[in-house]
C-alpha positions as CSV (number, residue, x, y, z in Angstrom):
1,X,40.7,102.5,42.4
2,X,37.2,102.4,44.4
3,X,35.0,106.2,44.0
4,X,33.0,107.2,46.7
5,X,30.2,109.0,46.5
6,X,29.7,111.7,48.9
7,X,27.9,115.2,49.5
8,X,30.4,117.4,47.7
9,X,30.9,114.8,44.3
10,X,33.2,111.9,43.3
11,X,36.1,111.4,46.2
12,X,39.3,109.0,45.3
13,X,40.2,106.3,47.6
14,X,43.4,105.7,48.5
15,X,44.5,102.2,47.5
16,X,43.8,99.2,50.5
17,X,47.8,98.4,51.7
18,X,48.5,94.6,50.6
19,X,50.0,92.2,53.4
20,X,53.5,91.5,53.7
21,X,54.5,88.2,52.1
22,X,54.8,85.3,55.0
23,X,57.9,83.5,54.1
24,X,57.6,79.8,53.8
25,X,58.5,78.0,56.5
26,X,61.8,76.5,56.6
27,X,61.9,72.7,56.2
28,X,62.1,70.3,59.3
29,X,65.3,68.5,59.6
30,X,65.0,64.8,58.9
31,X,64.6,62.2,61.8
32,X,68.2,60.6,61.8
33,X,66.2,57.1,62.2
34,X,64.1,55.2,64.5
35,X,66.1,55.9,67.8
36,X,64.6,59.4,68.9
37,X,66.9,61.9,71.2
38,X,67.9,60.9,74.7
39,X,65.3,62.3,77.4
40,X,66.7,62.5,80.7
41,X,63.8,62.0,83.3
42,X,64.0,64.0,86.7
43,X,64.9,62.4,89.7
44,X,68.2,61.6,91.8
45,X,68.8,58.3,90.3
46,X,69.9,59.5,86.2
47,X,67.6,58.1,84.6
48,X,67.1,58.6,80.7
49,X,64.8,57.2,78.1
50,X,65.2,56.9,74.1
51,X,62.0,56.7,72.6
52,X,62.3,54.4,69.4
53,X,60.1,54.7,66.6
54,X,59.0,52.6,63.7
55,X,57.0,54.6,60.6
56,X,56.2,57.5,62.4
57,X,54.5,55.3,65.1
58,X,56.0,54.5,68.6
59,X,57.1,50.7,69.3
60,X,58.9,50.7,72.3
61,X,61.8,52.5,74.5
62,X,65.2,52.1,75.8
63,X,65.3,52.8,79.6
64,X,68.7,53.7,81.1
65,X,68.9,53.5,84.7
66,X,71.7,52.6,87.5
67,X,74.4,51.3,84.8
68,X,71.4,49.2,83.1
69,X,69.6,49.6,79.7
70,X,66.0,47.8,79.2
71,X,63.8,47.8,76.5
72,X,60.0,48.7,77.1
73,X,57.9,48.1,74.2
74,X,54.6,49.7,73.4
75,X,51.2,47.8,73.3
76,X,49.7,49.3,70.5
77,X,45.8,49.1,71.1
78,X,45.3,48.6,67.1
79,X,47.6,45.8,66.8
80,X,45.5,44.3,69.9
81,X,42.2,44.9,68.6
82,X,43.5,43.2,65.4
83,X,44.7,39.6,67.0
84,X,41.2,40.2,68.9
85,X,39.4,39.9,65.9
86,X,41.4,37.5,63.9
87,X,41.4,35.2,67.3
88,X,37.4,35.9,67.3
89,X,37.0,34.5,63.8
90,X,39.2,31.8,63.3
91,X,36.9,30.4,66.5
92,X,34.1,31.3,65.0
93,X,35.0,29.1,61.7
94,X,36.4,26.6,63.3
95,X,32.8,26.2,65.3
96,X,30.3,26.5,62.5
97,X,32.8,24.0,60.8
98,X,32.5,21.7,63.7
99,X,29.0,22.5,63.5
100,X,27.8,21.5,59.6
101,X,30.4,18.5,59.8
102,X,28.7,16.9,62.9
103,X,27.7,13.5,62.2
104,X,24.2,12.8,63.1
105,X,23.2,9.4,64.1
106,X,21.7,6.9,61.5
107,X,17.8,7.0,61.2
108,X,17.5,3.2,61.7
109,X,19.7,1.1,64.2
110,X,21.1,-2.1,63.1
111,X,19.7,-3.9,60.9
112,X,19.6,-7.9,61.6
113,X,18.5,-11.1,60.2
114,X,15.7,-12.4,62.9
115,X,15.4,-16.9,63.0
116,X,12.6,-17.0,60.8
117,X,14.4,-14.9,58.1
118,X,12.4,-11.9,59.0
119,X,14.2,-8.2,59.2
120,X,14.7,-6.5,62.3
121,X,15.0,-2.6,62.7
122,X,16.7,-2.0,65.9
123,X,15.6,1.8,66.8
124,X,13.4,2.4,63.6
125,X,10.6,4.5,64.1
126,X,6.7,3.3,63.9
127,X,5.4,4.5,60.2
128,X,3.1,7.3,60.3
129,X,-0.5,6.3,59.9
130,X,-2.7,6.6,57.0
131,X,-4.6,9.6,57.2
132,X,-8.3,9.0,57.4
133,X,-10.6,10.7,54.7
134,X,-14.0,10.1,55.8
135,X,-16.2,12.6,57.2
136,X,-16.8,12.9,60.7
137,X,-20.0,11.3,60.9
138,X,-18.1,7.9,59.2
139,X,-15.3,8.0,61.6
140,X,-18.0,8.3,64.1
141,X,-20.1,5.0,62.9
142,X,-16.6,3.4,62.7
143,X,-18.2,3.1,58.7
144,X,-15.9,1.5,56.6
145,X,-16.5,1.8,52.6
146,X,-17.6,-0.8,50.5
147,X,-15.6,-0.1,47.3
148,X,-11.8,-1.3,47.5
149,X,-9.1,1.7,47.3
150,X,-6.7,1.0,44.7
């Protein structure tokens, strides 16, 4: 019970009126299996399709038309972005494979015995020089230093 206050002193309220209870909806018949009911499509010729279902999802349908029944199936754009990816990264490994297992050629070509019994490095590069450690002024004098490097 709620009291208003008003001019003349304490007033009763008269009690809010509660909802009727909703009765629960009554429980949807179970799907009697993949094959859905028969649709029959307008036109002259009769035709009729039956959807067919797999987990709630559609896979395909049976056409009826003129005396002959066909199945369509349904892409399913999840499916084809799946293979997409898969397809995508199996080339992907199979290039950075083909990549890191590339065999690179040898540093120094063949190696032969010349006639005087001296070596011979087919395709060997020319050794980097020394570098030169004198001051400017002795590289420009072409100075050479009397004391032997050891």
């Amino acid at each position: 019970m709620t009291a208003i206050f008003n001019p003349t002193g304490l007033a009763q309220a008269p009690p809010l009126p509660r909802p009727a209870p909703v009765p629960a909806p009554a429980p949807a018949a179970p799907a009697a299996g993949p094959v859905g009911p028969v649709l029959e499509l307008p036109g002259p010729s009769g035709t009729a399709l039956v959807p067919v279902t797999q987990a709630g999802r559609p896979v395909g349908a049976f056409v009826l038309s003129r005396g002959r029944v066909r199945y369509r199936p349904v892409v399913d754009p999840d499916q084809l972005v799946a293979a997409a990816a898969g397809a995508f990264a199996v080339a992907a490994l199979t290039t950075a494979v083909a990549v890191l297992a590339r065999r690179r050629p040898p540093a120094i070509g063949a190696v032969t015995m010349g006639p005087g019994g001296w070596v011979s490095l087919r395709g060997a590069r020319v050794p980097a020089l020394r570098p030169d450690r004198r001051p400017w002024w002795a590289r420009l004098l072409r100075a050479r230093r009397l004391v032997v490097d050891r």
